[in-house]
LOKOLMI-544404 format. One record per residue: residue number from 0; x, y, z of N, C-alpha, C in turn; residue in one letter. Coordinates in nm, 2 decimals. Layout:
! residues N
{NUM,{X,Y,Z},{X,Y,Z},{X,Y,Z},"a"}
...
//
This chain:
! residues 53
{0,{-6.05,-8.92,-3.90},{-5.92,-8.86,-3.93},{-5.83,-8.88,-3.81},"x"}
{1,{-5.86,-8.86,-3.71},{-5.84,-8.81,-3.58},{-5.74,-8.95,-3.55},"x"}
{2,{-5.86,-9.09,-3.53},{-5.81,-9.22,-3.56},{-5.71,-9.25,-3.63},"x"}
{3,{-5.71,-9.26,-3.75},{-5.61,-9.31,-3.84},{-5.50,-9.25,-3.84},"x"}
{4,{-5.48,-9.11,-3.76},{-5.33,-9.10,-3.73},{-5.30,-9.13,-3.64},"x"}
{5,{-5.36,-9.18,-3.50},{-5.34,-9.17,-3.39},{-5.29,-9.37,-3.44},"x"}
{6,{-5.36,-9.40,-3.54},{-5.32,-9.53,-3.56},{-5.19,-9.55,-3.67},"x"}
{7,{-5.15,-9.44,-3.74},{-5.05,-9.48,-3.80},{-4.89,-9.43,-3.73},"x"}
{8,{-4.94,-9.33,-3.59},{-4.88,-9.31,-3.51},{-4.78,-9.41,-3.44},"x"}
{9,{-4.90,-9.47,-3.38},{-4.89,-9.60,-3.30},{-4.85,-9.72,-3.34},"x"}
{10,{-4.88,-9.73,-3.48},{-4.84,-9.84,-3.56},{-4.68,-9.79,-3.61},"x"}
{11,{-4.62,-9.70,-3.59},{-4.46,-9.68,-3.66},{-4.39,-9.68,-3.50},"x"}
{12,{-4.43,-9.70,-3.39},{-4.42,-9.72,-3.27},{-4.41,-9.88,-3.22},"x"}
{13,{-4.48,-9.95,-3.28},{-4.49,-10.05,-3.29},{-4.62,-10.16,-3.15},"x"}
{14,{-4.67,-10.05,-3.14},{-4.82,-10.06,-3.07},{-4.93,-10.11,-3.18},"x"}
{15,{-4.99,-10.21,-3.13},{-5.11,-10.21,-3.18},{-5.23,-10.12,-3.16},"x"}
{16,{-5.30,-10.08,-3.23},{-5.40,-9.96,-3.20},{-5.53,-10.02,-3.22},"x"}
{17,{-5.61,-10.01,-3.08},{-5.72,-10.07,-3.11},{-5.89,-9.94,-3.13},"x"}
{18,{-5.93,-9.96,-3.21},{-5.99,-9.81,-3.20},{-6.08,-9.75,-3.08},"x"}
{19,{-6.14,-9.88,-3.01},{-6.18,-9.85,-2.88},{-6.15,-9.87,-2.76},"x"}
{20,{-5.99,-9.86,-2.79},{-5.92,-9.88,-2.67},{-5.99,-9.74,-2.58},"x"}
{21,{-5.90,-9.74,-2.44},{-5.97,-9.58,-2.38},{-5.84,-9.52,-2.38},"x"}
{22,{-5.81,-9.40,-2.36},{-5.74,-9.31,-2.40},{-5.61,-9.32,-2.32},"x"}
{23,{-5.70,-9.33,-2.14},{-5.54,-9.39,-2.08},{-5.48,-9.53,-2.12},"x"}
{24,{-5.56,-9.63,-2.13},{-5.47,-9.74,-2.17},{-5.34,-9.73,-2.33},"x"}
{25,{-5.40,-9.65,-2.42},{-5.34,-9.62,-2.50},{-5.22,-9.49,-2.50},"x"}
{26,{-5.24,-9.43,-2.38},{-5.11,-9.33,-2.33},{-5.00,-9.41,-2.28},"x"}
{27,{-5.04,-9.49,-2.13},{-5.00,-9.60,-2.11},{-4.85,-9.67,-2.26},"x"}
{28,{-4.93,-9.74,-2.30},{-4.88,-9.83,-2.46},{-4.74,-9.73,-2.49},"x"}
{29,{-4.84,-9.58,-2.50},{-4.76,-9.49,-2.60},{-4.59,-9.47,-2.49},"x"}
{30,{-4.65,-9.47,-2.36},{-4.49,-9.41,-2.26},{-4.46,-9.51,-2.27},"x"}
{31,{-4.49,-9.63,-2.26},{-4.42,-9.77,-2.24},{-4.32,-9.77,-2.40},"x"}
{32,{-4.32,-9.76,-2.49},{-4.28,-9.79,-2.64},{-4.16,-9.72,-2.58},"x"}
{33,{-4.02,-9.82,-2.63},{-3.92,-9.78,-2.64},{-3.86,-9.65,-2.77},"x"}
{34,{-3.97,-9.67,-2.83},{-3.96,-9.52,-2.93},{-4.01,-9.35,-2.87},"x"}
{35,{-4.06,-9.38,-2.73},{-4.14,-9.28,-2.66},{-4.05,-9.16,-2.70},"x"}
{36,{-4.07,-9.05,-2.70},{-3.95,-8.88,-2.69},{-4.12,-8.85,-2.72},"x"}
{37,{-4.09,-8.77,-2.55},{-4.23,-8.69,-2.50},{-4.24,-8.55,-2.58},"x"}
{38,{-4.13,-8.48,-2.65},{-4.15,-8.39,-2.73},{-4.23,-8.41,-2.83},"x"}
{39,{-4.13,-8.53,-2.91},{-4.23,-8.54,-3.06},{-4.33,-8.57,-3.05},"x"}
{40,{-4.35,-8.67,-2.95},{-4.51,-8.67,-2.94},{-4.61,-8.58,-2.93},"x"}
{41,{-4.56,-8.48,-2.85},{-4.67,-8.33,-2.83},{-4.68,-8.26,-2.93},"x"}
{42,{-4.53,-8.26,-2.98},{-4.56,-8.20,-3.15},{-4.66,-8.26,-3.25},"x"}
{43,{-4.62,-8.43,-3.23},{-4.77,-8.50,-3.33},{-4.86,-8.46,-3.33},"x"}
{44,{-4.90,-8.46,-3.16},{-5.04,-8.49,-3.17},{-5.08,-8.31,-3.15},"x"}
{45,{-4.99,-8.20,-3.16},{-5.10,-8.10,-3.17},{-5.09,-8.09,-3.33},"x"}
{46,{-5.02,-8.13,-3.41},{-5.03,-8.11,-3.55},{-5.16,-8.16,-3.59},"x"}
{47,{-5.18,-8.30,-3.54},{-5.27,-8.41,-3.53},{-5.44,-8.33,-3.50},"x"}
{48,{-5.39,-8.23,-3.42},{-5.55,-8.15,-3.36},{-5.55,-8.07,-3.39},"x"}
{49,{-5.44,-8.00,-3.48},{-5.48,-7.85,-3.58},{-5.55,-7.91,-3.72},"x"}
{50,{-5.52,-8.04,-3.79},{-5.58,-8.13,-3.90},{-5.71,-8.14,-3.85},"x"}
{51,{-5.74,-8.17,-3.78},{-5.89,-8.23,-3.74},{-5.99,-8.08,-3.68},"x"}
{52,{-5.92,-7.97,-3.63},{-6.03,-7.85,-3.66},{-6.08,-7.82,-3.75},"x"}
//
């Protein structure tokens, strides 16, 4: 679950998401993307970690 959002995330970002990428290279990706706003993203991804409890 956890994956496939962090991949449909990434993919409307316009990153490729590799599933075994490691987590800094893929933060990396995520600040680099010209779609970056460090808010929404903290909002995703804790929405992202209340789904997956």
């Amino acid at each position: 679950a956890l994956n496939e959002e962090l991949e449909e995330m990434t993919s409307e970002m316009g990153i490729k998401f590799i599933p075994n990428m490691a987590k800094l290279d893929l933060q990396k990706m995520i600040r680099s993307s010209k779609y970056y706003e460090e808010e929404l993203m903290k909002e995703t991804l804790e929405a992202i970690r209340k789904e997956t409890e």
